[in-house]
The first five atom37 places (N, CA, C, CB, O) and aatype in JSON, in Angstrom:
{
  "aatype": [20, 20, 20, 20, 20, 20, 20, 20, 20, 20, 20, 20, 20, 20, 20, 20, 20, 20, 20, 20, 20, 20, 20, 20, 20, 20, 20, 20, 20, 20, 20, 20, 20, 20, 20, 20, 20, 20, 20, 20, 20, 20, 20, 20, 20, 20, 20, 20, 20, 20, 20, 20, 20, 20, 20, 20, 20, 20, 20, 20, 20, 20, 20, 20, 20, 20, 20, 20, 20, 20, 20, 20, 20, 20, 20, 20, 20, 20, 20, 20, 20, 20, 20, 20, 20, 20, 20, 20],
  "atom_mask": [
    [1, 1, 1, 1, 1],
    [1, 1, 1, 1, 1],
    [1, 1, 1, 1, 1],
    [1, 1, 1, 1, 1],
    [1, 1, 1, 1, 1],
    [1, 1, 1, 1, 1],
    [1, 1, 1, 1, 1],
    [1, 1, 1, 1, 1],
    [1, 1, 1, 1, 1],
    [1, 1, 1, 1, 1],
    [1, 1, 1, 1, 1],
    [1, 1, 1, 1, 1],
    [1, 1, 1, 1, 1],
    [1, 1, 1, 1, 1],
    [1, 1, 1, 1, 1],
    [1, 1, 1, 1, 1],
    [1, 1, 1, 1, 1],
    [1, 1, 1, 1, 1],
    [1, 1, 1, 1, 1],
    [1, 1, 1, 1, 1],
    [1, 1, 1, 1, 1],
    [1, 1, 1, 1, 1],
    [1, 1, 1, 1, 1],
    [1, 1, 1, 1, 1],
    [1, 1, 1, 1, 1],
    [1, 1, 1, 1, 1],
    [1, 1, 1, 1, 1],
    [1, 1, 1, 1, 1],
    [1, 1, 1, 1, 1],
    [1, 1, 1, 1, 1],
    [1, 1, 1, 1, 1],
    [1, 1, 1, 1, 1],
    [1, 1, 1, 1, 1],
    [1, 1, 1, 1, 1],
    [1, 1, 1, 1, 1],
    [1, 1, 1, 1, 1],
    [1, 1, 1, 1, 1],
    [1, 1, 1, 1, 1],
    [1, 1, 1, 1, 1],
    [1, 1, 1, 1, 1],
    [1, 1, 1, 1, 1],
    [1, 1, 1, 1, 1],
    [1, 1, 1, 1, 1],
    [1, 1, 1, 1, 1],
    [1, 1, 1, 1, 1],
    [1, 1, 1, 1, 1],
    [1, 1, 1, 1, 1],
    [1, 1, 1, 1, 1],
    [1, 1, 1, 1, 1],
    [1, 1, 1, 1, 1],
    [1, 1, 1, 1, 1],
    [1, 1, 1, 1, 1],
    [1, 1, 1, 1, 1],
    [1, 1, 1, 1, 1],
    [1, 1, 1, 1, 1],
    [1, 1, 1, 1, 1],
    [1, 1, 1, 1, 1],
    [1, 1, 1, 1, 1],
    [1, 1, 1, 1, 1],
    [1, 1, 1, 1, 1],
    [1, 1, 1, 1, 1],
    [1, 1, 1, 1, 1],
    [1, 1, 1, 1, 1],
    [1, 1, 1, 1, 1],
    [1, 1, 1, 1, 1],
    [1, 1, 1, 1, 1],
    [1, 1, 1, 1, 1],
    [1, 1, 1, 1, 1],
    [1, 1, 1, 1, 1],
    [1, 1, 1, 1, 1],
    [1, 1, 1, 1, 1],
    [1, 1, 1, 1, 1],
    [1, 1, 1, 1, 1],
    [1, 1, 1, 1, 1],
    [1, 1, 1, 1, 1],
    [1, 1, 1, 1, 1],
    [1, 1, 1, 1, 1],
    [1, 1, 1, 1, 1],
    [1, 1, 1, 1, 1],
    [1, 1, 1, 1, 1],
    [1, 1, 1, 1, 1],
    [1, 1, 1, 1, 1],
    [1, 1, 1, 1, 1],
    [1, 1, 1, 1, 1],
    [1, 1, 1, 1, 1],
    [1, 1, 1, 1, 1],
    [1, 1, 1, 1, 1],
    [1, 1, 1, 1, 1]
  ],
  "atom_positions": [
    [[0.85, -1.18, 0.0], [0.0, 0.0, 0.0], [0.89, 1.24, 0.0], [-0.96, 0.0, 1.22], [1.94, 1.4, 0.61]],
    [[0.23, 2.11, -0.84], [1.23, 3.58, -1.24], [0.63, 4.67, -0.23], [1.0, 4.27, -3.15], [-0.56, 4.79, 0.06]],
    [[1.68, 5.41, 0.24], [0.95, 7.05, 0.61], [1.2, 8.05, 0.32], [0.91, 7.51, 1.65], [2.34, 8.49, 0.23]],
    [[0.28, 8.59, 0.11], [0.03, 10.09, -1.01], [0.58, 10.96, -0.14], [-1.74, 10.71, -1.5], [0.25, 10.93, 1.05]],
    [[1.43, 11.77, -0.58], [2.15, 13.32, 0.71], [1.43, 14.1, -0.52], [4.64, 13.81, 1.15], [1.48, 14.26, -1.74]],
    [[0.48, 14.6, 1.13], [-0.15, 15.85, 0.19], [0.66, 16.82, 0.58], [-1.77, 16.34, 0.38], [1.31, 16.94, 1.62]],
    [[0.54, 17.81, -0.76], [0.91, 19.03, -1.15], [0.43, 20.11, -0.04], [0.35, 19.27, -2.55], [-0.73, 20.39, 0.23]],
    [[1.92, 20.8, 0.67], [1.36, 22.13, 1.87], [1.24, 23.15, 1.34], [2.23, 22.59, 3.07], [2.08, 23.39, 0.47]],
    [[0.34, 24.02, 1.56], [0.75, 25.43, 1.31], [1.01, 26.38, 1.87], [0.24, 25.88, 0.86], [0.12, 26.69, 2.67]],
    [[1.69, 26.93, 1.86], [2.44, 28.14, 3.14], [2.04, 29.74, 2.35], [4.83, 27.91, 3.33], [1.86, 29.83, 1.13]],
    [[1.99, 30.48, 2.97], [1.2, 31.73, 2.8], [2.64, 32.86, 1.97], [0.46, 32.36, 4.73], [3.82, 32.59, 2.17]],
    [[2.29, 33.77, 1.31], [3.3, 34.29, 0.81], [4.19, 34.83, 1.87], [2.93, 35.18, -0.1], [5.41, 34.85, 1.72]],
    [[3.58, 35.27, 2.97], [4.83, 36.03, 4.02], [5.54, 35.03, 4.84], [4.18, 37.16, 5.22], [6.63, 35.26, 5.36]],
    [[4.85, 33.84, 4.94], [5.56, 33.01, 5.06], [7.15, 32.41, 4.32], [4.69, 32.45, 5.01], [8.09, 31.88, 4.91]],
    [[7.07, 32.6, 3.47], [7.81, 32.67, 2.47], [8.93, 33.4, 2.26], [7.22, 32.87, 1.74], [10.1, 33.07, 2.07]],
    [[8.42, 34.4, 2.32], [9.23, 35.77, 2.42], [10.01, 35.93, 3.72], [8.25, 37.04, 2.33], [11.08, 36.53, 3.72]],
    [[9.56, 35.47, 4.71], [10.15, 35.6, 5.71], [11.32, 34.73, 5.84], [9.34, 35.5, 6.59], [12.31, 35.38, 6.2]],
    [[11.61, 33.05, 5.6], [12.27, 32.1, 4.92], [13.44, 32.8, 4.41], [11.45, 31.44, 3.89], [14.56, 32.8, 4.92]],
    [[13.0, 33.49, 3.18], [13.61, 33.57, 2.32], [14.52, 35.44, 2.62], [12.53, 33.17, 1.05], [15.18, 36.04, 1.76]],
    [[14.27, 35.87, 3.89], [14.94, 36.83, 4.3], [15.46, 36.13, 5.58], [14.17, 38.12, 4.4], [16.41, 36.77, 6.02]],
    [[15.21, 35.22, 6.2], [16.54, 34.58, 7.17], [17.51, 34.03, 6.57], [16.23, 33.49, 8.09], [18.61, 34.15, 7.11]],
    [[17.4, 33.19, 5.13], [18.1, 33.07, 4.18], [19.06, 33.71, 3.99], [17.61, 33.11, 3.41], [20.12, 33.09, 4.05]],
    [[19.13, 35.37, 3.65], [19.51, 36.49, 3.47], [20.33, 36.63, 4.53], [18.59, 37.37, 3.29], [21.48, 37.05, 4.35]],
    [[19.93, 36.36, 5.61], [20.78, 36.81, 6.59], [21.87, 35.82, 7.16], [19.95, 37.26, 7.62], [22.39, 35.98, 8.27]],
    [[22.11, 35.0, 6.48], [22.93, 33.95, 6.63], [22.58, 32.71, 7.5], [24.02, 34.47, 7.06], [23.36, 32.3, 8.35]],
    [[21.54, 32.22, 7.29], [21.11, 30.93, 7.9], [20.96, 30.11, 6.54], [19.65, 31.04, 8.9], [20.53, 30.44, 5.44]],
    [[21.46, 28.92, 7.05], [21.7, 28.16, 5.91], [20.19, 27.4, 5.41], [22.93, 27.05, 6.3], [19.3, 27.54, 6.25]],
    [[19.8, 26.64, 4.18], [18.19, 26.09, 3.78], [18.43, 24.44, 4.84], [17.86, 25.74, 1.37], [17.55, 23.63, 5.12]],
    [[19.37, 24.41, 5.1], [19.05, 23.2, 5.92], [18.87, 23.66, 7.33], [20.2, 22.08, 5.85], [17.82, 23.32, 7.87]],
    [[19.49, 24.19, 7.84], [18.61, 24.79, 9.47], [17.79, 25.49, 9.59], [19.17, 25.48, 10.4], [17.33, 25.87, 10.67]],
    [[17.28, 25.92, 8.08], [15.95, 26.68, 8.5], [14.86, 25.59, 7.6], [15.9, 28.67, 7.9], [13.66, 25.88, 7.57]],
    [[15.28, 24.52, 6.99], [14.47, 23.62, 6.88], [13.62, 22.83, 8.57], [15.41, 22.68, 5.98], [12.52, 22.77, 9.12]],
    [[15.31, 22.29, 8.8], [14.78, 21.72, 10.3], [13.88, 22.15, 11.11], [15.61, 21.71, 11.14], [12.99, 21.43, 11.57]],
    [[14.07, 23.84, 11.46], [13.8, 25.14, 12.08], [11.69, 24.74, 12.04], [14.67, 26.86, 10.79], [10.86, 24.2, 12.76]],
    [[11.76, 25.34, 10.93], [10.51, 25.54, 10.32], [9.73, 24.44, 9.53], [10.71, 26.55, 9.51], [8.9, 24.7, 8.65]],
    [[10.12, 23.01, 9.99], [9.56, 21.46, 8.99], [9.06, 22.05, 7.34], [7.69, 20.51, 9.95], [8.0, 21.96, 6.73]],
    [[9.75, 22.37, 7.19], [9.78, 22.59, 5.02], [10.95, 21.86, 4.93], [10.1, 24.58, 3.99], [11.83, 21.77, 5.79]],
    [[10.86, 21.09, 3.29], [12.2, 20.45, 2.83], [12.73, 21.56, 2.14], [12.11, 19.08, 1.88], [12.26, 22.54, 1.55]],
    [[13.98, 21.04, 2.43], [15.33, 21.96, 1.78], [14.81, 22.3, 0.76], [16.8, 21.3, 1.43], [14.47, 23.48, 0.73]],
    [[14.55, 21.58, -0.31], [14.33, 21.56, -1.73], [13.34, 22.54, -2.04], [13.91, 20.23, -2.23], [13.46, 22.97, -3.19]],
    [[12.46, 23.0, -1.42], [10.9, 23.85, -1.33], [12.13, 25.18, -1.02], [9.26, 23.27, 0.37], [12.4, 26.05, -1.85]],
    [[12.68, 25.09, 0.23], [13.49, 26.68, 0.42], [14.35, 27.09, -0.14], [14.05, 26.99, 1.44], [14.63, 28.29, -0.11]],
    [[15.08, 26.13, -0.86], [15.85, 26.52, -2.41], [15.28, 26.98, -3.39], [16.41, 25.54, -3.1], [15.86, 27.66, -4.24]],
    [[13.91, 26.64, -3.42], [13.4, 27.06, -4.93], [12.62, 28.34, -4.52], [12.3, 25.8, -5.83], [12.29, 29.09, -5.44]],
    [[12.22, 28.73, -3.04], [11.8, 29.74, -3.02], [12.81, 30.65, -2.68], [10.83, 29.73, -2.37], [12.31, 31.64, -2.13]],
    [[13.99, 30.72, -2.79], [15.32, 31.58, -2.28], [15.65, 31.6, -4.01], [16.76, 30.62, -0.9], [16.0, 32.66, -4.52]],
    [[15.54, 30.68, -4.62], [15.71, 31.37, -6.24], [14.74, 31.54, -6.94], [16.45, 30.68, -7.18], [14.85, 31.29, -8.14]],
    [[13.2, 32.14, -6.31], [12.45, 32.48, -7.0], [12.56, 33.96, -7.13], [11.4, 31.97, -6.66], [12.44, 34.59, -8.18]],
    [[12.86, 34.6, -5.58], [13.23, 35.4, -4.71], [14.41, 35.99, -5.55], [13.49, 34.76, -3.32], [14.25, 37.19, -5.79]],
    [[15.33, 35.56, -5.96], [16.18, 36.25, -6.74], [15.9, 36.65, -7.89], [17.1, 35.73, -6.86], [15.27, 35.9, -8.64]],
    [[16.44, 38.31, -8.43], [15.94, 38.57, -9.1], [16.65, 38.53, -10.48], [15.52, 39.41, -8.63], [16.11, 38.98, -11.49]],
    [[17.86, 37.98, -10.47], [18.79, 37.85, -11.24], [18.93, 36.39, -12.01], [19.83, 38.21, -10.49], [19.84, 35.93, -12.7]],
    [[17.82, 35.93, -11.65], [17.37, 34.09, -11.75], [16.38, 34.06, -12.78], [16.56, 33.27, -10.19], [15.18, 33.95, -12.5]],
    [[16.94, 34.18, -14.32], [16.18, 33.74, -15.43], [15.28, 32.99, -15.57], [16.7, 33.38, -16.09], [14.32, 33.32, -16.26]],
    [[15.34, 31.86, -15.0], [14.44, 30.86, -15.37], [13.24, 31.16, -14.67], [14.91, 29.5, -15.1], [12.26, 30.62, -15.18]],
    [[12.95, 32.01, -13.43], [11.59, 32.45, -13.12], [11.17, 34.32, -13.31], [11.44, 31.93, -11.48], [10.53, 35.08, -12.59]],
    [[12.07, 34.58, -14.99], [11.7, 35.92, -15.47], [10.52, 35.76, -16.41], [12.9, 36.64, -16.19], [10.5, 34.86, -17.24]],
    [[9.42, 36.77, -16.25], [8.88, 36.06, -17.53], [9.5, 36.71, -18.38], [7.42, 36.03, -17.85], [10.61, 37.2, -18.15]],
    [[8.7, 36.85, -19.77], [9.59, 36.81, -21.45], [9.71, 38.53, -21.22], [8.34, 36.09, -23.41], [10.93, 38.72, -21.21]],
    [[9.26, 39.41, -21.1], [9.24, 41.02, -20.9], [10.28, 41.28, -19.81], [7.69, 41.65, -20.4], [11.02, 42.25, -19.96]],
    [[10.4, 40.62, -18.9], [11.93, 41.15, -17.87], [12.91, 40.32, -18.23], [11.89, 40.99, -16.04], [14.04, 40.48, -17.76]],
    [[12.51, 38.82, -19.57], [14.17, 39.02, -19.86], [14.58, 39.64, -21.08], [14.93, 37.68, -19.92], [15.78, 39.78, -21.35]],
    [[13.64, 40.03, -21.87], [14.26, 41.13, -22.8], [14.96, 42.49, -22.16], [13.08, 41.62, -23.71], [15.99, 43.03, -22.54]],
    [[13.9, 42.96, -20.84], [14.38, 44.3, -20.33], [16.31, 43.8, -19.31], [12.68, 45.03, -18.94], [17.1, 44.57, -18.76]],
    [[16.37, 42.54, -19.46], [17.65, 42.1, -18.98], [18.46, 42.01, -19.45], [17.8, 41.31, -18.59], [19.57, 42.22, -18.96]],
    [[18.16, 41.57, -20.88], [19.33, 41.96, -22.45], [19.35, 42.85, -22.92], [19.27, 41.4, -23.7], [20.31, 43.22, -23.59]],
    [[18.07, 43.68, -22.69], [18.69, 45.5, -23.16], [19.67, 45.94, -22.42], [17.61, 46.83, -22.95], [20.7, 46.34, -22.95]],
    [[19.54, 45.94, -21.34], [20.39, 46.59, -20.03], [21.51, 46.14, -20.05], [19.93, 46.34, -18.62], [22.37, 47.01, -19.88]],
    [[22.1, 44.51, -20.27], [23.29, 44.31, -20.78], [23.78, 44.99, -21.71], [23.4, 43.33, -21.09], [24.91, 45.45, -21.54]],
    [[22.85, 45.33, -23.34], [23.26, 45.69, -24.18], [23.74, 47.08, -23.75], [22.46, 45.48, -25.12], [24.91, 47.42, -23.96]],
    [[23.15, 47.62, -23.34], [23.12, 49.54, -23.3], [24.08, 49.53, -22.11], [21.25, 50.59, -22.84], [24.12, 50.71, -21.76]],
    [[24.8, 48.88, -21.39], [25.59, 48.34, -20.47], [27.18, 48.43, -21.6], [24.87, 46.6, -19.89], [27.94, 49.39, -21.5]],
    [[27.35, 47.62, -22.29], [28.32, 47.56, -22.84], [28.59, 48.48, -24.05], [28.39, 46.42, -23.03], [29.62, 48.94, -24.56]],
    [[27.32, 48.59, -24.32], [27.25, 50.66, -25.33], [28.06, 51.68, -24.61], [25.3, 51.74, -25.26], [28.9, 52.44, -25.1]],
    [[27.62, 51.55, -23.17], [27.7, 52.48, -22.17], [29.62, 52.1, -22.04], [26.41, 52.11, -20.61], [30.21, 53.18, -22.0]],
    [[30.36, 51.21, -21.98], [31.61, 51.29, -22.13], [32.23, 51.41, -22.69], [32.0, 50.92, -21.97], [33.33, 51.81, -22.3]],
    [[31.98, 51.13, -24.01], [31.67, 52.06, -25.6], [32.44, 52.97, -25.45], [30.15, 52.78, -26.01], [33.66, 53.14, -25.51]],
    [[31.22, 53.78, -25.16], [31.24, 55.15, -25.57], [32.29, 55.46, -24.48], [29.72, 56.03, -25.53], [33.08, 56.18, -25.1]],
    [[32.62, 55.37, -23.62], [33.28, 55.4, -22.15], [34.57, 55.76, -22.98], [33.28, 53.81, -20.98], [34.91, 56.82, -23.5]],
    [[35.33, 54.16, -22.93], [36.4, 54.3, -23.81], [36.51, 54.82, -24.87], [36.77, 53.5, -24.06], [37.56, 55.46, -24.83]],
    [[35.83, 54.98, -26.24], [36.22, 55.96, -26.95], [35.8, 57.39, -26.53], [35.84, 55.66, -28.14], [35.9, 58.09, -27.54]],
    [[35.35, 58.16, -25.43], [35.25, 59.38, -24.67], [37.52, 59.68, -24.33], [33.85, 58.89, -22.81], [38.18, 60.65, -24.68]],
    [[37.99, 58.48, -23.61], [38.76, 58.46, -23.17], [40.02, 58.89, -24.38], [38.62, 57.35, -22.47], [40.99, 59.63, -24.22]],
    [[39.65, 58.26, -25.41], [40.64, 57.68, -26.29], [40.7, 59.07, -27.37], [40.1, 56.0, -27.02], [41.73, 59.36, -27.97]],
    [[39.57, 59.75, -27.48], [39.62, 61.28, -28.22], [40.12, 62.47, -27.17], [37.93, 61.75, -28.8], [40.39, 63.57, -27.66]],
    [[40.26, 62.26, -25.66], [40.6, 63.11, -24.93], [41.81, 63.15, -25.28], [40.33, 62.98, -23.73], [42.41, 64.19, -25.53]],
    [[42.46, 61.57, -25.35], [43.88, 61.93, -25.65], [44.29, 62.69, -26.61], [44.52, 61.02, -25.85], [45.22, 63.38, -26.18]],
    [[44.06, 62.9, -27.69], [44.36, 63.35, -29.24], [43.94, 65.05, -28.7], [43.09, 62.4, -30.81], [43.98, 65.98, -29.51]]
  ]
}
């Protein structure tokens, strides 16, 4: 005979809160223990939480993430050749 683990749900500030002890240097396994969530649940909400974590951007913040690279390296561009006509 099989048993079904049902699915918990924890409230968003719940979450958030997790995921700012996180922040503060407590590791996902003592605040697994801490708070009975598996590691695996506080990893994925500590990289949902990040905002630099592609795979939960949708398609409009990762274009606005490759512009900003782009206009990023425009921006050193222009930097260095600013530098390079001062000389002359």
């Amino acid at each position: 005979m099989t048993t079904k683990k049902l699915a918990r749900s924890y409230s968003n500030e719940f979450k958030e809160s997790i995921v700012s002890l996180s922040q503060t240097g407590q590791s996902a396994n003592s605040l697994a223990k801490e708070y009975k969530v598996s590691v695996s649940t506080i990893r994925k909400w500590i990289q949902q939480a990040d905002p630099t974590n592609r795979h939960v951007l949708s398609l409009r913040e990762r274009e606005l993430v490759k512009e900003n690279k782009r206009l990023k390296e425009e921006n050193t561009i222009l930097k260095r050749s600013a530098v390079l006509l001062a000389k002359n």
